[in-house]
TORPA-4810 file (N, C-alpha, C, O; in nm, 3 decimals):
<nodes>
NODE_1_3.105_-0.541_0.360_2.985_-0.585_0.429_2.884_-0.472_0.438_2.763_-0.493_0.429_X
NODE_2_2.951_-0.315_0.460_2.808_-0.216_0.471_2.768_-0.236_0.340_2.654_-0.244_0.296_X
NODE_3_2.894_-0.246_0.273_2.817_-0.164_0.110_2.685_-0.297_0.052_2.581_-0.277_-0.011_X
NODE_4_2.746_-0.439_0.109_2.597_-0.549_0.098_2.464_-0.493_0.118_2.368_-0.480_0.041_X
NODE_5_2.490_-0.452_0.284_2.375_-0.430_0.347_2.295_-0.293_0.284_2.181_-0.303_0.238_X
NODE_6_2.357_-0.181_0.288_2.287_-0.088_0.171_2.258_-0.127_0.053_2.180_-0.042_0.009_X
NODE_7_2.276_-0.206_-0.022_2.227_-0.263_-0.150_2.106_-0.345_-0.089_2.007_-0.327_-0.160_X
NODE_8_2.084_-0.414_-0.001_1.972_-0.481_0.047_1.910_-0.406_0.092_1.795_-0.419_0.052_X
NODE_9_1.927_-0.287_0.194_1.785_-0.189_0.232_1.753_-0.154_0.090_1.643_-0.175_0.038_X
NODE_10_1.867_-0.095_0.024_1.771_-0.026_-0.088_1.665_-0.090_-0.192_1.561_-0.039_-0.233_X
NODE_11_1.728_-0.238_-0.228_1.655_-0.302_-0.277_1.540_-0.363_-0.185_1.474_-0.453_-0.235_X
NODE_12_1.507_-0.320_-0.044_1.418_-0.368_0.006_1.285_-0.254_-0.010_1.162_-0.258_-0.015_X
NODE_13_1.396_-0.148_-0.014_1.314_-0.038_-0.013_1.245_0.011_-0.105_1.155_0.092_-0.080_X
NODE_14_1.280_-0.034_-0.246_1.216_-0.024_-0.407_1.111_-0.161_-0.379_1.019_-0.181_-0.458_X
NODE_15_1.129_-0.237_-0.278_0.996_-0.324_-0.314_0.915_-0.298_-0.233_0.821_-0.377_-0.250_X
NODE_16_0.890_-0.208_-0.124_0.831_-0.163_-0.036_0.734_-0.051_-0.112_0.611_-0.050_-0.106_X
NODE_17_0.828_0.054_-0.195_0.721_0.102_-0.275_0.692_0.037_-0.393_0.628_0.121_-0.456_X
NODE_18_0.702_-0.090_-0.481_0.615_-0.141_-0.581_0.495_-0.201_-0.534_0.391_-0.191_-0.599_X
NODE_19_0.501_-0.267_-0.416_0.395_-0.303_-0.346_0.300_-0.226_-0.312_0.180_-0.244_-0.337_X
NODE_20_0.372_-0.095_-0.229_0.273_-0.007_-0.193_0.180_0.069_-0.331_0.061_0.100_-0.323_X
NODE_21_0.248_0.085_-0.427_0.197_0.094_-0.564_0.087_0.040_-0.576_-0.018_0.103_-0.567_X
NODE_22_0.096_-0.126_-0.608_-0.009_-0.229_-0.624_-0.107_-0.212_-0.549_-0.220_-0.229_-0.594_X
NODE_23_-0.085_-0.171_-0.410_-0.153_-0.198_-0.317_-0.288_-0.056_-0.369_-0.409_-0.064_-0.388_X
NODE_24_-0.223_0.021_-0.375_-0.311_0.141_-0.431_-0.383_0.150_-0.560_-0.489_0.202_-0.594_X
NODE_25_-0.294_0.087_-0.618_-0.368_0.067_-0.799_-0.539_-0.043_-0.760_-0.657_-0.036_-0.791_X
NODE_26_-0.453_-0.133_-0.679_-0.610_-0.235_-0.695_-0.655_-0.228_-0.604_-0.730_-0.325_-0.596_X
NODE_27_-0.662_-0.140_-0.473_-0.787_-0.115_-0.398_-0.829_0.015_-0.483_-0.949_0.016_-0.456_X
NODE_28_-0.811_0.117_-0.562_-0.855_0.230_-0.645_-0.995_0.113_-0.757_-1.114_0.137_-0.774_X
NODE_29_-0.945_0.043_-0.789_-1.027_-0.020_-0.874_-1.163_-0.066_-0.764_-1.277_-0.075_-0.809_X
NODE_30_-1.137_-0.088_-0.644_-1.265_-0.132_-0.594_-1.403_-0.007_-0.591_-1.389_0.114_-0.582_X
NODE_31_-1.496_-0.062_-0.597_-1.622_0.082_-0.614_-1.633_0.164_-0.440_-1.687_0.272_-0.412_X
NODE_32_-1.576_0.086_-0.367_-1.578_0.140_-0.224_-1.471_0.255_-0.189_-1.470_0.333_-0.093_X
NODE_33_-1.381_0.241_-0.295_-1.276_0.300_-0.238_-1.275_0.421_-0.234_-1.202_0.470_-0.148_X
NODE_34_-1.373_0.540_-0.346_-1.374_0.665_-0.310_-1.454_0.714_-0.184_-1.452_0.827_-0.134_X
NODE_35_-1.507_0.630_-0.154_-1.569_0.676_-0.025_-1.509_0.685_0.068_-1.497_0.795_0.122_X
NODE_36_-1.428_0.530_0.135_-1.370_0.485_0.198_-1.275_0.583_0.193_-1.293_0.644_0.298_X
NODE_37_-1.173_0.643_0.126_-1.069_0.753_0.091_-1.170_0.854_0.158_-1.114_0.919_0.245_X
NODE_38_-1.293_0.882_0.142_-1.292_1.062_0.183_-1.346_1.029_0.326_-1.430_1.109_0.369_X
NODE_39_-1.313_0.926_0.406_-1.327_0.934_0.531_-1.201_1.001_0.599_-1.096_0.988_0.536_X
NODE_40_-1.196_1.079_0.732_-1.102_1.142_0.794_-0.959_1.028_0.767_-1.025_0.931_0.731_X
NODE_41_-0.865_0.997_0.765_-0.706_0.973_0.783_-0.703_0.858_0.745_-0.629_0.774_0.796_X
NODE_42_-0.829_0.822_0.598_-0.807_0.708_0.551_-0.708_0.723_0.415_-0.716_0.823_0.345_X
NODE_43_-0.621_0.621_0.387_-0.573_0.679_0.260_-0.567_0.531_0.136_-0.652_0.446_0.161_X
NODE_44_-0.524_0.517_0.077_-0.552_0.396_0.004_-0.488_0.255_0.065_-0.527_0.140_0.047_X
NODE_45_-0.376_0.305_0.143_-0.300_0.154_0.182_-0.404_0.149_0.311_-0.448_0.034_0.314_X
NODE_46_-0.449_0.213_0.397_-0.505_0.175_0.512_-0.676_0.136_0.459_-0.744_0.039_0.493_X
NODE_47_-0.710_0.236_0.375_-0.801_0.213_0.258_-0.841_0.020_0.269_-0.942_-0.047_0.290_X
NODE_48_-0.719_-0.004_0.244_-0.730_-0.154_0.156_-0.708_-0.238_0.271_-0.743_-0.355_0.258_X
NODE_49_-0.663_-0.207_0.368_-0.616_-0.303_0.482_-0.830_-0.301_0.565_-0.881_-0.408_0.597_X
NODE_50_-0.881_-0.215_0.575_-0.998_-0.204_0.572_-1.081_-0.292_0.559_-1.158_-0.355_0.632_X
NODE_51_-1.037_-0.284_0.387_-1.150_-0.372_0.283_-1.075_-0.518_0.352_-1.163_-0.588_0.403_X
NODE_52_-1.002_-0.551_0.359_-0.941_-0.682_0.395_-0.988_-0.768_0.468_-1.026_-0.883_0.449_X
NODE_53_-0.981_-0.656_0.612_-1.067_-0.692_0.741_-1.162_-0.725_0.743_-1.187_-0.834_0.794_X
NODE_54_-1.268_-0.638_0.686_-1.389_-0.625_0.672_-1.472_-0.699_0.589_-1.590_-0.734_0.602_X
NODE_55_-1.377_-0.720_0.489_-1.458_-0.797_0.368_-1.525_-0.761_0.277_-1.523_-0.638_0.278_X
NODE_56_-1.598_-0.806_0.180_-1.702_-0.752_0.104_-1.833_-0.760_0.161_-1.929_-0.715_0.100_X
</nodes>
């Protein structure tokens, strides 16, 4: 039963960073995003949660 459950964090945990990946690859593509990045303790995932909110 542990050895399940460690195979499921870990595989939760490889999709936690492919996402977070994505998440960075296609807010990088938006034209806002270098800006948005050189604001104080913004970084691309909060970056994009931003653009989300906010909208275009």
């Amino acid at each position: 039963m542990v050895c399940d459950l460690v195979h499921q964090l870990l595989f939760l945990d490889e999709r936690i960073r492919n996402n977070d990946r994505e998440i960075r690859e296609t807010f990088r593509t938006d034209e806002r995003a270098e800006t948005i990045e050189s604001l104080p303790g913004m970084g691309p995932i909060l970056g994009a949660e931003f653009v989300a909110i906010v909208g275009a």
